[in-house]
FIZA-7218 format. One record per residue (C-alpha): residue number from 1; residue in one letter; chain; x negated, y negated, z negated. Coordinates in nm, 3 decimals. Example, Ala and Ser with C-alpha at 12.3 -4.5 7.8 and 13.67 -1.06 7.14 Angstrom:
BEGIN
ATOM,1,A,A,-1.230,0.450,-0.780
ATOM,2,S,A,-1.367,0.106,-0.714
This chain:
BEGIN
ATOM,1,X,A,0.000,0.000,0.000
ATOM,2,X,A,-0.150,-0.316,0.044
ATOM,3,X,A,-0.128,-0.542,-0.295
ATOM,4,X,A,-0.235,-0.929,-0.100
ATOM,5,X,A,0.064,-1.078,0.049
ATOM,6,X,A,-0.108,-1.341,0.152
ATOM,7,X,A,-0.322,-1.150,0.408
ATOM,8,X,A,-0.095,-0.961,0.600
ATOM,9,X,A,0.177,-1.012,0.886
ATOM,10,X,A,0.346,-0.744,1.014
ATOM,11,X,A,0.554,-0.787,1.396
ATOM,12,X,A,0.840,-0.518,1.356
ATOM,13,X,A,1.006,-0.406,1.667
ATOM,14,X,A,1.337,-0.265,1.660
ATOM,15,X,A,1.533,-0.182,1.961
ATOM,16,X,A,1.494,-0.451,2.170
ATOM,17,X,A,1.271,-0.765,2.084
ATOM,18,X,A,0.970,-0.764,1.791
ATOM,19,X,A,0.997,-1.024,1.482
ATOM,20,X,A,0.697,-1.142,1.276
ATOM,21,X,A,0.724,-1.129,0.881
ATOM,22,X,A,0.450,-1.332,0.671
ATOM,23,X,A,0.386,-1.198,0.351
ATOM,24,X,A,0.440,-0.837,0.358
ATOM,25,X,A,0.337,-0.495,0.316
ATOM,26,X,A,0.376,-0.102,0.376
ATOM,27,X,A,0.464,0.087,0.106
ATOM,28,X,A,0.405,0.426,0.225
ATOM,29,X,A,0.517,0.588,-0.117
ATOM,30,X,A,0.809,0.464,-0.131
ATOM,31,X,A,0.824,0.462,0.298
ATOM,32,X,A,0.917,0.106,0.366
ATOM,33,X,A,0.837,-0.208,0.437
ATOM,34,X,A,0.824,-0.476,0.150
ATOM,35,X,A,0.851,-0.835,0.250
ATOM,36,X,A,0.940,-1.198,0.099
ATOM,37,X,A,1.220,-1.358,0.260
ATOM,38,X,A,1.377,-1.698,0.163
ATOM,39,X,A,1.212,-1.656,-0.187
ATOM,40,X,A,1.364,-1.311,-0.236
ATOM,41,X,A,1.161,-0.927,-0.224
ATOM,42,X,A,1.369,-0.755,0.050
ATOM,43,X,A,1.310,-0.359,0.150
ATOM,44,X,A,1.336,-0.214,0.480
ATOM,45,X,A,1.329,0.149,0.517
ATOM,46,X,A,1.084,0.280,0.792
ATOM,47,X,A,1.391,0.529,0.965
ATOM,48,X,A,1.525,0.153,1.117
ATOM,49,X,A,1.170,0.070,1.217
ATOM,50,X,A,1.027,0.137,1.566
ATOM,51,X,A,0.684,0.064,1.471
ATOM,52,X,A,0.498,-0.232,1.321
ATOM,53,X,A,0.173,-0.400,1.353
ATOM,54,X,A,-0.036,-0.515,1.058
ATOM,55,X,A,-0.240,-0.836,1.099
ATOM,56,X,A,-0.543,-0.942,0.890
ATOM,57,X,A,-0.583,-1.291,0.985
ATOM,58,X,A,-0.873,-1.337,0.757
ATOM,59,X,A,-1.100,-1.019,0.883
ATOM,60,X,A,-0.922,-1.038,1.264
ATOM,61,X,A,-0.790,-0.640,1.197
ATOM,62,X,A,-0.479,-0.471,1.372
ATOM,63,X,A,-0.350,-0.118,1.262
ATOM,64,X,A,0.011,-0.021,1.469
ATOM,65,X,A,0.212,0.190,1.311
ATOM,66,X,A,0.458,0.409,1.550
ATOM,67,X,A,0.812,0.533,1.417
ATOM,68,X,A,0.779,0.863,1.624
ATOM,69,X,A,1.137,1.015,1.613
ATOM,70,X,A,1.163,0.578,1.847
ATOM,71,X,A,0.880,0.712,2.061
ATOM,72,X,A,1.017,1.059,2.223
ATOM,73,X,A,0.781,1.230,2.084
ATOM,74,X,A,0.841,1.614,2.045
ATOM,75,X,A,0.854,1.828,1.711
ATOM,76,X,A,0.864,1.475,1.496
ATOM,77,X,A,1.150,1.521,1.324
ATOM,78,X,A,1.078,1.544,0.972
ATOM,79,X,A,0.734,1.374,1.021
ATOM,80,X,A,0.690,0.994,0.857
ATOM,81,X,A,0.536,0.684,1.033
ATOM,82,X,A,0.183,0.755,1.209
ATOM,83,X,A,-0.049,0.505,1.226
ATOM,84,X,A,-0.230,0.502,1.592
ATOM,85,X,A,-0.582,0.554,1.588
ATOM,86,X,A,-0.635,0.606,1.977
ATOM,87,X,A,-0.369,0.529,2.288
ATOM,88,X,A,-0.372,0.645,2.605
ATOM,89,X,A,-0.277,0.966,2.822
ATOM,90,X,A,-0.386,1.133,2.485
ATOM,91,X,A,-0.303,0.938,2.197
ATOM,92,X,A,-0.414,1.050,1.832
ATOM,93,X,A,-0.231,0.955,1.505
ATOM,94,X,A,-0.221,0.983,1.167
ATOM,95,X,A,0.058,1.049,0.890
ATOM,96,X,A,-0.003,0.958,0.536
ATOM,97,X,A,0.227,1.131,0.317
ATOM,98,X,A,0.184,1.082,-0.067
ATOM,99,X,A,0.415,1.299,-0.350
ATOM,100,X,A,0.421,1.333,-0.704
ATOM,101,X,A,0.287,1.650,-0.812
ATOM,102,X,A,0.357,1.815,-1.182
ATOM,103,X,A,0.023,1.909,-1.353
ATOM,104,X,A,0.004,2.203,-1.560
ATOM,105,X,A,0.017,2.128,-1.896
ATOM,106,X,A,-0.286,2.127,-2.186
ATOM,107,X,A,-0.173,2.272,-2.523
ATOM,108,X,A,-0.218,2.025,-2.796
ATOM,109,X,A,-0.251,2.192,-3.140
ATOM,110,X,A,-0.209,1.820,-3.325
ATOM,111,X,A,0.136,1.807,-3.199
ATOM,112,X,A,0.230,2.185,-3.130
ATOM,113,X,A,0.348,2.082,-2.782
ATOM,114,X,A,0.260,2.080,-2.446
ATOM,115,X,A,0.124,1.733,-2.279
ATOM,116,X,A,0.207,1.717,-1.883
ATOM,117,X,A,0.106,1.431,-1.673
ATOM,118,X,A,0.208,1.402,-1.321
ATOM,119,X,A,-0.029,1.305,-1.021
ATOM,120,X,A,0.018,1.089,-0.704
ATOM,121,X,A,-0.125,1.290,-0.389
ATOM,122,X,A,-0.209,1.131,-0.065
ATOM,123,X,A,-0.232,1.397,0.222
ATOM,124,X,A,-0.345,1.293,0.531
ATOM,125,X,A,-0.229,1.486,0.858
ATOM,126,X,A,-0.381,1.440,1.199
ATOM,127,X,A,-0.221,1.488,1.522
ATOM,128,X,A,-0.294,1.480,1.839
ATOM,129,X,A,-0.032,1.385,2.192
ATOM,130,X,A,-0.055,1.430,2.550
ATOM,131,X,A,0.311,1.388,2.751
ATOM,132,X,A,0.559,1.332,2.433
ATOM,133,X,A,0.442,1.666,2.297
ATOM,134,X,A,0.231,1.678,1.937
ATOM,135,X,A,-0.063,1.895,1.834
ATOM,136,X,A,-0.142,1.913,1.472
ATOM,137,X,A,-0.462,1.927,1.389
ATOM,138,X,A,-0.517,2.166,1.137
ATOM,139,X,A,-0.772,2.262,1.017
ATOM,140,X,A,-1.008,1.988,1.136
ATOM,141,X,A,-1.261,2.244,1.293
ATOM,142,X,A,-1.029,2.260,1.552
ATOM,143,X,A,-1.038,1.921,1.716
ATOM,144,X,A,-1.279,1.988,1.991
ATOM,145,X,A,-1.131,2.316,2.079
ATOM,146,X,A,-0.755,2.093,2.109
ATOM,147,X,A,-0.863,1.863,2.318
ATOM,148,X,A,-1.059,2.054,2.560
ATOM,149,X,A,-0.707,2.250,2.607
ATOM,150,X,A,-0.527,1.933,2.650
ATOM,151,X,A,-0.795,1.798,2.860
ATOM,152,X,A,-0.785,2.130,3.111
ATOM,153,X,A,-1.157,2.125,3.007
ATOM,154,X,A,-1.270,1.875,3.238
ATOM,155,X,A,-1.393,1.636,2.925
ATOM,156,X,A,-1.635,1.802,2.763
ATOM,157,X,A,-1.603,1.746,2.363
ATOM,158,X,A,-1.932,1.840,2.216
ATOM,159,X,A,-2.116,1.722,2.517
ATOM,160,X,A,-2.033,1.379,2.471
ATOM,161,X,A,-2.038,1.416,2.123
ATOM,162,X,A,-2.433,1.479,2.078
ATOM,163,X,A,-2.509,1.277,2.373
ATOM,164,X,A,-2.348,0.931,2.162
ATOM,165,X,A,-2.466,1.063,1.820
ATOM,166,X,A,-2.058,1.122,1.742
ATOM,167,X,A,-1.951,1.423,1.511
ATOM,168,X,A,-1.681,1.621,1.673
ATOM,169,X,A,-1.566,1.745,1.307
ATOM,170,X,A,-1.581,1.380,1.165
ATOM,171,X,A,-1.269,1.213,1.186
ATOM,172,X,A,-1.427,0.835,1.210
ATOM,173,X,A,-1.557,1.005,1.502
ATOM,174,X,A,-1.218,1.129,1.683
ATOM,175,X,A,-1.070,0.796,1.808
ATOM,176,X,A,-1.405,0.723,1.993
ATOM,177,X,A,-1.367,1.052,2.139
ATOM,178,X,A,-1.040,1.016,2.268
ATOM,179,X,A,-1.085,0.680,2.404
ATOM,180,X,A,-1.392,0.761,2.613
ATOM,181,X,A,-1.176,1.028,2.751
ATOM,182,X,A,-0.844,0.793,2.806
ATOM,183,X,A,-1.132,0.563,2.959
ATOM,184,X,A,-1.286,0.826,3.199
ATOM,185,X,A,-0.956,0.885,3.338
């Protein structure tokens, strides 16, 4: 979630034309958007969004965010907003999902009962898309071996990969990757 108001306008498309909202955020716990209008905190769940786009004026930074049940894509049913990493005849994405999950508890003699405290996870899912259709990625090993299939093999991965220094299994690496591709073609 990002805490500075301040520092952040989002554009939010709907069906037809985009808006701009100053001072707002993402709250991708709670999976909307949180913005100040007219002096007041208003919420706007991400199923009405399309997508979104995230300014930093102050470091000149854009992350889009992609509602993909809005964007035809295939098997995204239950999935939540991806952020876009890489666009182009193969696009890759990434879902951030975050739960509460119950700890086991610890025995505490002093008290003769049971102390439990829940935890906030943060998965992070990585998919891949080439004509409306989604790959996960899973486990990450299998990146290189993905894309070659959804490249017909005429990219090679881990060719390019050691020739610019890139990791194929490091996913700082990946949207490099696919954009030299989505730029070769």
């Amino acid at each position: 979630m990002h805490e500075d108001w301040k520092e952040y306008v989002l554009v939010v498309t709907f069906e037809k034309d985009p808006i701009s909202i100053e001072k707002a955020k993402y709250d991708s716990f709670a999976k909307e958007i949180v913005f100040q209008w007219e002096e007041e905190t208003k919420y706007l769940s991400q199923a009405y969004v399309k997508g979104f786009v995230i300014r930093n004026t102050s470091a000149n930074q854009e992350r889009t965010f992609i509602n993909p049940r809005y964007n035809n894509l295939i098997n995204s049913e239950s999935l939540s907003l991806f952020e876009v990493l890489a666009d182009g005849e193969i696009s890759l994405y990434k879902e951030v999902q975050h739960h509460v999950q119950g700890a086991t508890g610890r025995y505490d003699p002093t008290s003769g009962g049971t102390e439990q405290q829940n935890r906030l996870v943060t998965e992070e899912r990585y998919f891949l898309a080439k004509s409306s259709t989604l790959f996960p990625i899973q486990p990450r090993s299998r990146f290189a071996r993905i894309l070659a299939t959804l490249t017909d093999d005429e990219f090679d991965v881990k060719g390019f990969a050691k020739k610019t220094g890139l990791k194929v299994n490091k996913v700082a690496d990946w949207p490099a990757i696919i954009n030299a591709f989505n730029q070769q073609n």
